[in-house]
C-alpha positions as CSV (number, residue, x, y, z in Angstrom):
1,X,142.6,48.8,349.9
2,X,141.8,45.4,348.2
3,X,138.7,43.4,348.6
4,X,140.5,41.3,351.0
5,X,141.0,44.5,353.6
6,X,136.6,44.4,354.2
7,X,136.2,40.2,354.9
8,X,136.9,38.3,357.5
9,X,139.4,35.5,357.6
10,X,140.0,32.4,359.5
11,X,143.7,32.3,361.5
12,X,144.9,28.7,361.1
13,X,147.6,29.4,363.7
14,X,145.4,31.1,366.7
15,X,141.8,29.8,365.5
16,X,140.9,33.4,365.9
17,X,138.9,35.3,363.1
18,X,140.4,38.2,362.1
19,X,138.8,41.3,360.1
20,X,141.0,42.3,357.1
21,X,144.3,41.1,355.9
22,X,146.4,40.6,359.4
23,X,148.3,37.7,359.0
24,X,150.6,36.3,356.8
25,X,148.8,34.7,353.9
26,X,150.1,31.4,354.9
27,X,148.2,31.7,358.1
28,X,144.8,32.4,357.3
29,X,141.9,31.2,354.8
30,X,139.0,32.9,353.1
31,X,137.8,35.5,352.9
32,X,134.8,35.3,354.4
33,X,131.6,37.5,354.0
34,X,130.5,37.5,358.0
35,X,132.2,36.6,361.0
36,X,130.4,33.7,361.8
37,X,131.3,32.1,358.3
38,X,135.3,33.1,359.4
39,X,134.5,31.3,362.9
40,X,133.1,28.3,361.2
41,X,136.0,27.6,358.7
42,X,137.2,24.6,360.3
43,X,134.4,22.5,359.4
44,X,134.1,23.9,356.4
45,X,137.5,23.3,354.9
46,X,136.7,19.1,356.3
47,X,133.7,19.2,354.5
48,X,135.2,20.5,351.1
49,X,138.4,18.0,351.9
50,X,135.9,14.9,352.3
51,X,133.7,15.9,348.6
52,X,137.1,16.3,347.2
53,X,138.3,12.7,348.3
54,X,135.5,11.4,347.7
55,X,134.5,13.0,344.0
56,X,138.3,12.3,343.3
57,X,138.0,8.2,344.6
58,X,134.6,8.2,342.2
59,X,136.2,9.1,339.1
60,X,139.5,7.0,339.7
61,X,137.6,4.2,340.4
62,X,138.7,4.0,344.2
63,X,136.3,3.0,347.4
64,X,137.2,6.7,349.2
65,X,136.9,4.2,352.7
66,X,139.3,1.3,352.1
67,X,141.6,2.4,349.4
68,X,140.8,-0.6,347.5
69,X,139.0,-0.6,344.2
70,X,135.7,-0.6,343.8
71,X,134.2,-4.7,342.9
């Protein structure tokens, strides 16, 4: 049993946390330590996605907003 078998993970497809490896890999992120880190994956993965944009916009010089560069 791997590591993966004793989290939880986030379904993409059914928005249902699932205990262990269930779904197809393609299907699910984490792991997870709890269940209520699993449930709250969503929001998670938006606020990872906006830091990302936004480090990425700082270092090439970009507003992350507009698209335009920065005056």
């Amino acid at each position: 049993m791997s590591d993966g078998d004793e989290k939880y993970w986030y379904n993409l497809q059914t928005g249902q946390v699932e205990f262990g490896m269930i779904s197809a890999s393609a299907d699910r992120v984490g792991p997870f330590d709890t269940e209520h880190e699993a449930a709250h994956a969503p929001e998670k993965l938006k606020e990872r996605s906006r830091a990302w944009a936004e480090e990425e916009a700082a270092e090439n010089g970009w507003d992350a907003g507009t698209g335009k560069a920065a005056e």
